[in-house]
N, CA, C and O atoms as a GROMACS GRO file, in nm:
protein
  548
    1UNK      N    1   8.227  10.625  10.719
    1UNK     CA    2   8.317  10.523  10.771
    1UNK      C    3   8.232  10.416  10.838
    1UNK      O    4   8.138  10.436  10.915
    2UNK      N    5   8.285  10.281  10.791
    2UNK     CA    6   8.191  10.199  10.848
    2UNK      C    7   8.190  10.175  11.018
    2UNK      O    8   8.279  10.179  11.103
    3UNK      N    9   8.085  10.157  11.022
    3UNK     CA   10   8.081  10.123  11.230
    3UNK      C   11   8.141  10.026  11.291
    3UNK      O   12   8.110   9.998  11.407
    4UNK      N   13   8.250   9.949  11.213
    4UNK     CA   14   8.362   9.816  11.254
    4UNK      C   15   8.486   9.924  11.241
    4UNK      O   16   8.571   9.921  11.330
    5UNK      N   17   8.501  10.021  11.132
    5UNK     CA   18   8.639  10.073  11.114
    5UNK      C   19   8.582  10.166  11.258
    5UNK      O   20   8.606  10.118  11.369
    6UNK      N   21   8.523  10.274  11.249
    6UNK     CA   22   8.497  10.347  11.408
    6UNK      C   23   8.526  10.311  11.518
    6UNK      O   24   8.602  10.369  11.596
    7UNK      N   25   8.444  10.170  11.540
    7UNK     CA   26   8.435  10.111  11.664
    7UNK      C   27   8.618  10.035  11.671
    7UNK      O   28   8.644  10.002  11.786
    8UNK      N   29   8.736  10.008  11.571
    8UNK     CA   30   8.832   9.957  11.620
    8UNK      C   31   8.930  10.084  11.660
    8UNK      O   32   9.013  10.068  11.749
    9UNK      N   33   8.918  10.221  11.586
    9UNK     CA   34   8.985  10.332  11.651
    9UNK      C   35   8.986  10.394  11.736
    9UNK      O   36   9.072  10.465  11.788
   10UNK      N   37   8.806  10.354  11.774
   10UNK     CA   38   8.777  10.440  11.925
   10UNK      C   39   8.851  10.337  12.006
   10UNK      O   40   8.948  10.384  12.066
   11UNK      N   41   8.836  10.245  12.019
   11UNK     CA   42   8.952  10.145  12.075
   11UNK      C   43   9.104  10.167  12.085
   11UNK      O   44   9.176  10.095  12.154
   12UNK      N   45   9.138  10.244  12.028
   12UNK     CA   46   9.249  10.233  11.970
   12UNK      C   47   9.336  10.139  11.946
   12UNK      O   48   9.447  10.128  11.997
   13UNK      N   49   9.268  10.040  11.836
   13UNK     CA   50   9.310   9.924  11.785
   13UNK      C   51   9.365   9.952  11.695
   13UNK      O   52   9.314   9.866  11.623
   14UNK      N   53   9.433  10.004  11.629
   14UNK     CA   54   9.530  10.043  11.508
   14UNK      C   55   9.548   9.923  11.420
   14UNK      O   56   9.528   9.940  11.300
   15UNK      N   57   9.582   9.811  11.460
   15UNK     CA   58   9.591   9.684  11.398
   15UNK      C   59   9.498   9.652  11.294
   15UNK      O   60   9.502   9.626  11.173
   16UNK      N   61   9.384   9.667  11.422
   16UNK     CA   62   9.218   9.569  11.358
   16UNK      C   63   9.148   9.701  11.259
   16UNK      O   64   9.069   9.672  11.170
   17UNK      N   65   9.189   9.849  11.287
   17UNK     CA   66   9.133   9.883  11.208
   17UNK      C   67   9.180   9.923  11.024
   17UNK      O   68   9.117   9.952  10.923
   18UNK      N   69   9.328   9.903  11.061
   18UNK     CA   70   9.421   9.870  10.923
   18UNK      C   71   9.345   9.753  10.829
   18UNK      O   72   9.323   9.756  10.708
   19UNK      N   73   9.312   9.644  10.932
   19UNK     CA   74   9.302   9.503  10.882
   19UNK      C   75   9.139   9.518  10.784
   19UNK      O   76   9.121   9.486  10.666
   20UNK      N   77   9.042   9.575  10.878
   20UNK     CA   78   8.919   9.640  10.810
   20UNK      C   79   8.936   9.739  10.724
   20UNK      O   80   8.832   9.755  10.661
   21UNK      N   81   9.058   9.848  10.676
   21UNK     CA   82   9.015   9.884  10.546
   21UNK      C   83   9.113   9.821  10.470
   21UNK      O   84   9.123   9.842  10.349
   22UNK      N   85   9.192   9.739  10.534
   22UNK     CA   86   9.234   9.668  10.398
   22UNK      C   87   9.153   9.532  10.316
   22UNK      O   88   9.189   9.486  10.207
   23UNK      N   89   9.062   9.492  10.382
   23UNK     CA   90   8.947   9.441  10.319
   23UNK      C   91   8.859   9.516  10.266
   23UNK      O   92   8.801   9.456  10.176
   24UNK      N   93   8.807   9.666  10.288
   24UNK     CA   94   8.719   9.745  10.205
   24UNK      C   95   8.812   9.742  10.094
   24UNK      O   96   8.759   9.715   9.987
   25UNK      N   97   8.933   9.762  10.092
   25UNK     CA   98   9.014   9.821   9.964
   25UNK      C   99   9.018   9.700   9.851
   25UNK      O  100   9.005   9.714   9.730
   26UNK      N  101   9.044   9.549   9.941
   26UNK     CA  102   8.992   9.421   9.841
   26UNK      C  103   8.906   9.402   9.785
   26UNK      O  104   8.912   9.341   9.678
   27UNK      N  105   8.792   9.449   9.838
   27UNK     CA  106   8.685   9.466   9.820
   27UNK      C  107   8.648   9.546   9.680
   27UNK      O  108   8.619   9.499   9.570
   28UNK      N  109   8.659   9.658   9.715
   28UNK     CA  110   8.718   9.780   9.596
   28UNK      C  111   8.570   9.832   9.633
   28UNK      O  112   8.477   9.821   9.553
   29UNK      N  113   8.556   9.889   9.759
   29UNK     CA  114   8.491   9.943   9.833
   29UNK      C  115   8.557  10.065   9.917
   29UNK      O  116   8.522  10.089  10.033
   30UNK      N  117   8.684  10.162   9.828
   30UNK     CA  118   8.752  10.172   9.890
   30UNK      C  119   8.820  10.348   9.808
   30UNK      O  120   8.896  10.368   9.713
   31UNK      N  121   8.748  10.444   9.903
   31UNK     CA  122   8.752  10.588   9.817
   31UNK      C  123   8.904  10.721   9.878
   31UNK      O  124   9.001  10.706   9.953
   32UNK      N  125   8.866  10.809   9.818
   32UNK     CA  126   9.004  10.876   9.877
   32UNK      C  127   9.011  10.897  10.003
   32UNK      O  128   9.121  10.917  10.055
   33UNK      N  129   8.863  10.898  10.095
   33UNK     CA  130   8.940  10.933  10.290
   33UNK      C  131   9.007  10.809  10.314
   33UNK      O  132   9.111  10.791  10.376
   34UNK      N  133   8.919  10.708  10.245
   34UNK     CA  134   8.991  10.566  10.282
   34UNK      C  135   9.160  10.561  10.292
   34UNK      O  136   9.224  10.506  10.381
   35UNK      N  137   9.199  10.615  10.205
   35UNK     CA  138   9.366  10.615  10.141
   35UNK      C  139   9.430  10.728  10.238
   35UNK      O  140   9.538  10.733  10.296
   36UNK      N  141   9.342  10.797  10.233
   36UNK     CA  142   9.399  10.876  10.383
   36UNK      C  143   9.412  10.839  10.483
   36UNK      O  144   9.513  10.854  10.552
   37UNK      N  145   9.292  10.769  10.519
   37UNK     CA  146   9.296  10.742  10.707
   37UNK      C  147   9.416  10.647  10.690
   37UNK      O  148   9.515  10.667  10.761
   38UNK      N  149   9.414  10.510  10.570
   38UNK     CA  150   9.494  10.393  10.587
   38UNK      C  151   9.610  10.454  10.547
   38UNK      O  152   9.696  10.376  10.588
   39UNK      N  153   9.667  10.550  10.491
   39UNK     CA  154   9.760  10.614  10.521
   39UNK      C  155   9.857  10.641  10.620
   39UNK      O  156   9.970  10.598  10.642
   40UNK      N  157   9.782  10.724  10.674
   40UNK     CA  158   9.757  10.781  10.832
   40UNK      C  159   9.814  10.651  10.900
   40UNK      O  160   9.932  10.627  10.925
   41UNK      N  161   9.712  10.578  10.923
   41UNK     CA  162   9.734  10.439  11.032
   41UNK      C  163   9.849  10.352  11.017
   41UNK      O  164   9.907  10.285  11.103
   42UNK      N  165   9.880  10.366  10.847
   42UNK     CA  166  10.048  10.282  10.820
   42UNK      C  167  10.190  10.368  10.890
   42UNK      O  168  10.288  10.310  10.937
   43UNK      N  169  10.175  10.499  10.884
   43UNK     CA  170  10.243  10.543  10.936
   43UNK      C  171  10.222  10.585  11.120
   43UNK      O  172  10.309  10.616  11.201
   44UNK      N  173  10.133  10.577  11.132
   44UNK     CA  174  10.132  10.584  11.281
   44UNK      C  175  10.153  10.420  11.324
   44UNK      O  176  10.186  10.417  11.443
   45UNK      N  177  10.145  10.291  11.268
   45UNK     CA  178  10.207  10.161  11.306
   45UNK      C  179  10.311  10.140  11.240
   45UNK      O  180  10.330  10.027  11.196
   46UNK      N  181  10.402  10.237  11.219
   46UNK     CA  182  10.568  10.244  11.143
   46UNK      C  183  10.595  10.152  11.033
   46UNK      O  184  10.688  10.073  11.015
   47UNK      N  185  10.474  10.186  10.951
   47UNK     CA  186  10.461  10.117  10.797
   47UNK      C  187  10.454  10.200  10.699
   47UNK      O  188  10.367  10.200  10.612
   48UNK      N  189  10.572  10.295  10.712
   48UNK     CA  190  10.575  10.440  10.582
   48UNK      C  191  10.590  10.415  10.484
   48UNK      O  192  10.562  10.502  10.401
   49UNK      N  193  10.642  10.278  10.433
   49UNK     CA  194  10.640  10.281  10.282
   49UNK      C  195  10.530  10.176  10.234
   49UNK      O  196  10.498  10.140  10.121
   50UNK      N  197  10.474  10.131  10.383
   50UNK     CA  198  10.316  10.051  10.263
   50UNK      C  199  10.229  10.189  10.237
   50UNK      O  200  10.149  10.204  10.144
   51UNK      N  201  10.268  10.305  10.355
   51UNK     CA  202  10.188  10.419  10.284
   51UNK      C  203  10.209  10.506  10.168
   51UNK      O  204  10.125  10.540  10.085
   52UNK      N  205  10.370  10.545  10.173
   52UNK     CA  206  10.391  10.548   9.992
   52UNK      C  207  10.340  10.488   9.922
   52UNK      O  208  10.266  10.539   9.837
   53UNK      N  209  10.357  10.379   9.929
   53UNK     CA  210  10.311  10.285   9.784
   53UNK      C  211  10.176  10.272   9.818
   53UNK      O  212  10.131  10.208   9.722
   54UNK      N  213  10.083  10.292   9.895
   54UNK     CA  214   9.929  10.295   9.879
   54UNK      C  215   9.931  10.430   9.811
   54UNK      O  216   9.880  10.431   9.698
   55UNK      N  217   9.978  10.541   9.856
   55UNK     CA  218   9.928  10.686   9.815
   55UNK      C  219  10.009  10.685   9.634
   55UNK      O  220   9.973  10.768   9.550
   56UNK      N  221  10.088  10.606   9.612
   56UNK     CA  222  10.144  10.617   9.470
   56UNK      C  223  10.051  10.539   9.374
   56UNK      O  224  10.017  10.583   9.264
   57UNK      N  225  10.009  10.409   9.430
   57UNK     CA  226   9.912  10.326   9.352
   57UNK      C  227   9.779  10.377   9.353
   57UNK      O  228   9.703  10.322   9.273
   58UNK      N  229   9.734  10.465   9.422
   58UNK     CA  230   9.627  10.562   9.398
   58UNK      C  231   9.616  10.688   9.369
   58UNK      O  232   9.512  10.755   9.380
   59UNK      N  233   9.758  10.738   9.319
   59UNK     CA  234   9.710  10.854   9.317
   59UNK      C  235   9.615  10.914   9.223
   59UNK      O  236   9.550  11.017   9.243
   60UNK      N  237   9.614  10.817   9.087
   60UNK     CA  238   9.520  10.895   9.007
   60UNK      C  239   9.365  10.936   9.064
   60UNK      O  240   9.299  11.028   9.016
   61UNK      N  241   9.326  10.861   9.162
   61UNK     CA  242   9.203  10.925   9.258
   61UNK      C  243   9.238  10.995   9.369
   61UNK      O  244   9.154  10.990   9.459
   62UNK      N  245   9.320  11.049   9.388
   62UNK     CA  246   9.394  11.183   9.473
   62UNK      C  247   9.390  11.276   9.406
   62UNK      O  248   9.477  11.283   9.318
   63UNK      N  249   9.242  11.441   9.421
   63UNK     CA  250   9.305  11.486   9.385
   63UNK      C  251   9.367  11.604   9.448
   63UNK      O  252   9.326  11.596   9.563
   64UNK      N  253   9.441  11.708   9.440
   64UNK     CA  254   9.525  11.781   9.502
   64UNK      C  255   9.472  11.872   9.559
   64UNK      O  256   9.366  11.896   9.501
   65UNK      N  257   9.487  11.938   9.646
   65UNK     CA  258   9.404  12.048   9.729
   65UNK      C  259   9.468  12.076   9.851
   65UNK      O  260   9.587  12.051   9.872
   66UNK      N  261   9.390  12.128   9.933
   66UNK     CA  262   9.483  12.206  10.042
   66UNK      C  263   9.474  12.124  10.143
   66UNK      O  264   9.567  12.131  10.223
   67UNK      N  265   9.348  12.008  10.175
   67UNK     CA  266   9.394  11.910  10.285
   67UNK      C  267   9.510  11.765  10.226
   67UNK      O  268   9.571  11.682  10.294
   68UNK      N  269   9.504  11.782  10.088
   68UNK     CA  270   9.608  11.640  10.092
   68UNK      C  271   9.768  11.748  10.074
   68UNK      O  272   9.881  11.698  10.068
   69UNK      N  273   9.743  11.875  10.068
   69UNK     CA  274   9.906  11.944  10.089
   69UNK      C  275   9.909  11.913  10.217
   69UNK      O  276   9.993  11.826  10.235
   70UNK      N  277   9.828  11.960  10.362
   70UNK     CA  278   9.835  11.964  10.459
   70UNK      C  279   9.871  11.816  10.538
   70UNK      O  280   9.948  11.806  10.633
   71UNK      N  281   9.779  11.680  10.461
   71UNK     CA  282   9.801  11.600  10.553
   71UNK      C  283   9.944  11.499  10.468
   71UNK      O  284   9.989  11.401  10.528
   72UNK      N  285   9.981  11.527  10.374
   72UNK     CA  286  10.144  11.482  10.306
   72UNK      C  287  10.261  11.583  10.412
   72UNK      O  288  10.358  11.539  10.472
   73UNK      N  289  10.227  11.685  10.408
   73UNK     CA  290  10.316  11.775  10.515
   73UNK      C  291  10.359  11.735  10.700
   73UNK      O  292  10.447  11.752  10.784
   74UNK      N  293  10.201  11.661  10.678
   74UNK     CA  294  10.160  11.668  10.837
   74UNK      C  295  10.258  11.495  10.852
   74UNK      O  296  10.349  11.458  10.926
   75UNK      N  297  10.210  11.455  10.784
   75UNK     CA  298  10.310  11.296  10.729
   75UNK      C  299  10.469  11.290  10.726
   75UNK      O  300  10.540  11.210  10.788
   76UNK      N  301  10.512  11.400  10.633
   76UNK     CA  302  10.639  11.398  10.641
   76UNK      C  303  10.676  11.414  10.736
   76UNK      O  304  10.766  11.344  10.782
   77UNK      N  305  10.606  11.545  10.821
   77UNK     CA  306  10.683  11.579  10.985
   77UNK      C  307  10.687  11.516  11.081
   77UNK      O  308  10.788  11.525  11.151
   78UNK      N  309  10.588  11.437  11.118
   78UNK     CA  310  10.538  11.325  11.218
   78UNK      C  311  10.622  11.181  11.177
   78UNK      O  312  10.687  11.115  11.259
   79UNK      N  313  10.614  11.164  11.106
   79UNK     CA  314  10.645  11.000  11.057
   79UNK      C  315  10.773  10.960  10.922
   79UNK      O  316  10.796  10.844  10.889
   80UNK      N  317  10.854  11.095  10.850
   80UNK     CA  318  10.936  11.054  10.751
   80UNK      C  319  10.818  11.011  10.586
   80UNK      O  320  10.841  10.952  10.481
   81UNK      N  321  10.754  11.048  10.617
   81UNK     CA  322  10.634  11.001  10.469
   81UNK      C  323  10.663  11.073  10.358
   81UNK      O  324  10.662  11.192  10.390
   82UNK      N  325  10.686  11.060  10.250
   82UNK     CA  326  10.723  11.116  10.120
   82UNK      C  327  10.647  11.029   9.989
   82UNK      O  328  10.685  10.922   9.941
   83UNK      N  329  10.567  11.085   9.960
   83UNK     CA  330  10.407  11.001   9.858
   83UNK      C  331  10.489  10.965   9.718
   83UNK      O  332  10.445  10.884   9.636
   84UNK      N  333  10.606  11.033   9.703
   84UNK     CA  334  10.686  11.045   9.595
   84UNK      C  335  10.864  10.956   9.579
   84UNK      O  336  10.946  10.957   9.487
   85UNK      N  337  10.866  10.881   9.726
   85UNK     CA  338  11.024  10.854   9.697
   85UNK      C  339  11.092  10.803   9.681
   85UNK      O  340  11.212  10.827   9.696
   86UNK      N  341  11.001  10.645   9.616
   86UNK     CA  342  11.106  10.593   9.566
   86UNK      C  343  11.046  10.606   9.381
   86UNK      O  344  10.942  10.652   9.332
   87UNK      N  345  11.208  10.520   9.300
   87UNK     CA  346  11.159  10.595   9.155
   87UNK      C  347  11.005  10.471   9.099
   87UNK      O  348  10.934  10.482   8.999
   88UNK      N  349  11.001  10.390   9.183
   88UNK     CA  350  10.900  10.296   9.159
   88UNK      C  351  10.760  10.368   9.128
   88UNK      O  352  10.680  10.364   9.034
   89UNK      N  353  10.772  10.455   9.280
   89UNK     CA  354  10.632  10.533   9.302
   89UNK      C  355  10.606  10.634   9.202
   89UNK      O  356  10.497  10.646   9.146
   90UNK      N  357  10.729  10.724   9.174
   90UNK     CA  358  10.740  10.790   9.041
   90UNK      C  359  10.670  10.788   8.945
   90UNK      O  360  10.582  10.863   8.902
   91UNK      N  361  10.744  10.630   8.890
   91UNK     CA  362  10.718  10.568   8.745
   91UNK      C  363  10.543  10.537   8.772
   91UNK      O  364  10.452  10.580   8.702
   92UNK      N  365  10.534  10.465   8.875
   92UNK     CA  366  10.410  10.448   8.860
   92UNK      C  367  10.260  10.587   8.885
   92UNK      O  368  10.140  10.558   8.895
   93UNK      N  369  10.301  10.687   8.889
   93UNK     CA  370  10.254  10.809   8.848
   93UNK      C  371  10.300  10.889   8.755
   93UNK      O  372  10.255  11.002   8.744
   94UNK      N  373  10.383  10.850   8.687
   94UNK     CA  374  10.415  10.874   8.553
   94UNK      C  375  10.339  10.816   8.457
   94UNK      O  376  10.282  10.884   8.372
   95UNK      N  377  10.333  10.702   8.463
   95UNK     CA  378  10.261  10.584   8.387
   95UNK      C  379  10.115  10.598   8.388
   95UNK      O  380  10.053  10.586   8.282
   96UNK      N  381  10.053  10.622   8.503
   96UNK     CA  382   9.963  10.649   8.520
   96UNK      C  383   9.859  10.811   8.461
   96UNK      O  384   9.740  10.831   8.434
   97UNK      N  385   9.995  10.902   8.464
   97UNK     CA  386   9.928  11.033   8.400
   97UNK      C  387   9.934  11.027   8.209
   97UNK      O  388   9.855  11.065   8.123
   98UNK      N  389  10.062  10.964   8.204
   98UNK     CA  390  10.070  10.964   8.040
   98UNK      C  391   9.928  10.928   7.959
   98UNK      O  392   9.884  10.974   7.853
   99UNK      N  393   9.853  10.789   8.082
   99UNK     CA  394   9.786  10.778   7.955
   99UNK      C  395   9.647  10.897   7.961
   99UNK      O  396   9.573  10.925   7.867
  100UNK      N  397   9.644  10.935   8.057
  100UNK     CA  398   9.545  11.084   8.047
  100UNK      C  399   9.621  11.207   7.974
  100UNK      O  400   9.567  11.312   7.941
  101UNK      N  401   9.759  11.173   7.955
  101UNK     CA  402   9.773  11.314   7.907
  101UNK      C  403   9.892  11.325   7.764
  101UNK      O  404   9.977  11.407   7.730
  102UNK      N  405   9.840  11.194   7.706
  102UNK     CA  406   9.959  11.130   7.626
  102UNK      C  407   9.980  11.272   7.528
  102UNK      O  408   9.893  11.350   7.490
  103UNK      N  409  10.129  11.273   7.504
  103UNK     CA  410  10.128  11.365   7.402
  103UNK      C  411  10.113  11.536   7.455
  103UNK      O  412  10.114  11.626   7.372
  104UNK      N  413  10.102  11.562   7.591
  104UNK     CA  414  10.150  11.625   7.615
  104UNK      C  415  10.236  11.697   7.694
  104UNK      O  416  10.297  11.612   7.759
  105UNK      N  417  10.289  11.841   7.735
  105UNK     CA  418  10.383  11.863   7.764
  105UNK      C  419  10.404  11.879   7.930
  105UNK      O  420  10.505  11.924   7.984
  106UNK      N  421  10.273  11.827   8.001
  106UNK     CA  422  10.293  11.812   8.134
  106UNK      C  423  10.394  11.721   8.149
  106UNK      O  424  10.496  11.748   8.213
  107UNK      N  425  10.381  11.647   8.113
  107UNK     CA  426  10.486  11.509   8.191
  107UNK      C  427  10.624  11.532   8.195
  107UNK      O  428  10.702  11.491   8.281
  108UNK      N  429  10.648  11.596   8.101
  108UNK     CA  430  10.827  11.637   8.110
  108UNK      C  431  10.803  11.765   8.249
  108UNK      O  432  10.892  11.789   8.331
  109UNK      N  433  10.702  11.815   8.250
  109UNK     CA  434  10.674  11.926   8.307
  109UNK      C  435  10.749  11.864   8.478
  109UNK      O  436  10.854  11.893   8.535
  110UNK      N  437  10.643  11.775   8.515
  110UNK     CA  438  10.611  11.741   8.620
  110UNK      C  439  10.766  11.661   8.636
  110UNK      O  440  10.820  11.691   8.742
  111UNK      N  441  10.836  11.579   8.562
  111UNK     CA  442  10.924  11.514   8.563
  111UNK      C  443  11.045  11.609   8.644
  111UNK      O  444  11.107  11.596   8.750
  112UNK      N  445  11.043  11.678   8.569
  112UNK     CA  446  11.170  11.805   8.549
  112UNK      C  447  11.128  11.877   8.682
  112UNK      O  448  11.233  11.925   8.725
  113UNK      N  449  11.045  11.903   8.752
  113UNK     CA  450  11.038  11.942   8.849
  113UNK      C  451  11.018  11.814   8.964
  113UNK      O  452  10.974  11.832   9.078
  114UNK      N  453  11.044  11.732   8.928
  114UNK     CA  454  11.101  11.619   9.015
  114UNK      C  455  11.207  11.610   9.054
  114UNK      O  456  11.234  11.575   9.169
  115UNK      N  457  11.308  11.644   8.949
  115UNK     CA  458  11.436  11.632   8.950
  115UNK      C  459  11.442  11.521   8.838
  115UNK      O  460  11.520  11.559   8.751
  116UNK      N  461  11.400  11.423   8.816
  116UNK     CA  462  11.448  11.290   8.780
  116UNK      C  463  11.471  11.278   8.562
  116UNK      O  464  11.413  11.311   8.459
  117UNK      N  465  11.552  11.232   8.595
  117UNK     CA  466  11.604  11.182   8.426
  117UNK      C  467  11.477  11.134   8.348
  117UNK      O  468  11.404  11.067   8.422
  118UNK      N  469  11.437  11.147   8.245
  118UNK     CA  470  11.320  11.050   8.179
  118UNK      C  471  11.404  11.000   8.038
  118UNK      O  472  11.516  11.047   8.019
  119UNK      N  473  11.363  10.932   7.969
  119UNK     CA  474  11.471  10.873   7.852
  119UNK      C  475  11.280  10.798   7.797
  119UNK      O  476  11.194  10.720   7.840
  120UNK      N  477  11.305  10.885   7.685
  120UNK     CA  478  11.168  10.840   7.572
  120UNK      C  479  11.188  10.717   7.499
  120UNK      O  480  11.212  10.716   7.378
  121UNK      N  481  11.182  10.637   7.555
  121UNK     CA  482  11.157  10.463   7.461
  121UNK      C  483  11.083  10.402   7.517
  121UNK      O  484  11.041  10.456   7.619
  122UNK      N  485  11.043  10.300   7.491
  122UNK     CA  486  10.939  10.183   7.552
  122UNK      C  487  10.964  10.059   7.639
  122UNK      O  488  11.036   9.960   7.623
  123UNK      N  489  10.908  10.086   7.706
  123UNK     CA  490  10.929   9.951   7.804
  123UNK      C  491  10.817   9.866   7.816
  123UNK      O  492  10.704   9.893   7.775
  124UNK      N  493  10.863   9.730   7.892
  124UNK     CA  494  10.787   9.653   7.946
  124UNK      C  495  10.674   9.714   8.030
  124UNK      O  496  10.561   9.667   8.018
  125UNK      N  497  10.692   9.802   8.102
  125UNK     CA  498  10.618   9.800   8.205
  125UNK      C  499  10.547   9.912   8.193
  125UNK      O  500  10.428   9.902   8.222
  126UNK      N  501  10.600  10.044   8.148
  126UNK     CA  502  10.554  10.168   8.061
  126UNK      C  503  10.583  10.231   7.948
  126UNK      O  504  10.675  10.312   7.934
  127UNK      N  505  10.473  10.180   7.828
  127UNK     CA  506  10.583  10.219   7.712
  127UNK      C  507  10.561  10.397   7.709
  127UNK      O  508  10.621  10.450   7.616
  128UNK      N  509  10.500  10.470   7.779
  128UNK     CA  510  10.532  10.665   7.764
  128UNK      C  511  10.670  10.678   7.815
  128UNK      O  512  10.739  10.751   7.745
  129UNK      N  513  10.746  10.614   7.945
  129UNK     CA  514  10.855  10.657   7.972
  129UNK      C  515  10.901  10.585   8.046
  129UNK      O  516  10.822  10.516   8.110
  130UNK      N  517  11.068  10.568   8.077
  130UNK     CA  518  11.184  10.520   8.114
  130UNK      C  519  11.222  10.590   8.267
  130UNK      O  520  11.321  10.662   8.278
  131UNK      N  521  11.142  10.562   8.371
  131UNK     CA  522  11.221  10.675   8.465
  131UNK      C  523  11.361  10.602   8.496
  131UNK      O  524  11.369  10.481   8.513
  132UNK      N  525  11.457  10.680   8.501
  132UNK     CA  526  11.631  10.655   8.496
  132UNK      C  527  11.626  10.611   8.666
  132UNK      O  528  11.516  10.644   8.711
  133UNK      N  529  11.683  10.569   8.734
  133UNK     CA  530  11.766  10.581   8.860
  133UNK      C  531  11.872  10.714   8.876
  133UNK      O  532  11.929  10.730   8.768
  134UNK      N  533  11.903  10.783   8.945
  134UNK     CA  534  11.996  10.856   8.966
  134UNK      C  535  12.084  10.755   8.987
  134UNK      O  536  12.025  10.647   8.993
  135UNK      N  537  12.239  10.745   9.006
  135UNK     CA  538  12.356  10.696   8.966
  135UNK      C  539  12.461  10.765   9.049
  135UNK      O  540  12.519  10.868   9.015
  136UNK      N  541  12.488  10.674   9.205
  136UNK     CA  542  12.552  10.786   9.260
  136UNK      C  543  12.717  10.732   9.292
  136UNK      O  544  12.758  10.630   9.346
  137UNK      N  545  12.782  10.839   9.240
  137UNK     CA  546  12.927  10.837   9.242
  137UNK      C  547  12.980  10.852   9.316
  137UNK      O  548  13.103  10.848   9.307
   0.00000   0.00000   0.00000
């Protein structure tokens, strides 16, 4: 961690040190603790869904293990954080696994244990899959 991001937490500048890795991340100087701590710091400055959508737009460099079960858990309980909830974040880890795993039978896998509808045609935005909206009556 660089000695500007350190030196604004020992401070407890929460602000200035958001503001410094969101320039490493422009940068593209910017690895998985990174996505954690700035994680972390969106939701401890009551910014839970810039941390969804950071942890959804990265997840393909997330990978799974027993501290990102622990600190998604530690997230939800503390702060309402869910890496998964809206269907945006979904699709865009849907989209993202198809093309590593086109053609096979994870993705319905992972879908279906989402809960969520998938509908096989092509889109604009992902032609592997259609995530549906639920539709509430």
């Amino acid at each position: 961690m660089p000695d500007l991001i350190a030196g604004a937490l020992a401070q407890r500048n929460i602000d200035r040190a958001i503001k410094l890795l969101e320039s490493e991340k422009d940068r593209g100087v910017f690895g998985a603790n990174e996505i954690f701590l700035l994680s972390y710091l969106y939701c401890l400055n009551g910014s839970v869904e810039k941390a969804e959508t950071l942890v959804a737009d990265n997840a393909a460099s997330i990978k799974q293990d027993w501290f990102v079960d622990w600190l998604w858990e530690k997230l939800q309980t503390d702060f309402g954080f869910h890496p998964l909830r809206s269907a945006n974040n979904v699709h865009r880890l849907i989209c993202g696994s198809a093309r590593r795993f086109q053609g096979s039978k994870i993705l319905k896998k992972l879908v279906r244990t989402l809960g969520l509808p998938l509908e096989r045609t092509s889109s604009d935005k992902c032609p592997h899959f259609v995530v549906q909206k639920s539709s509430k009556k």
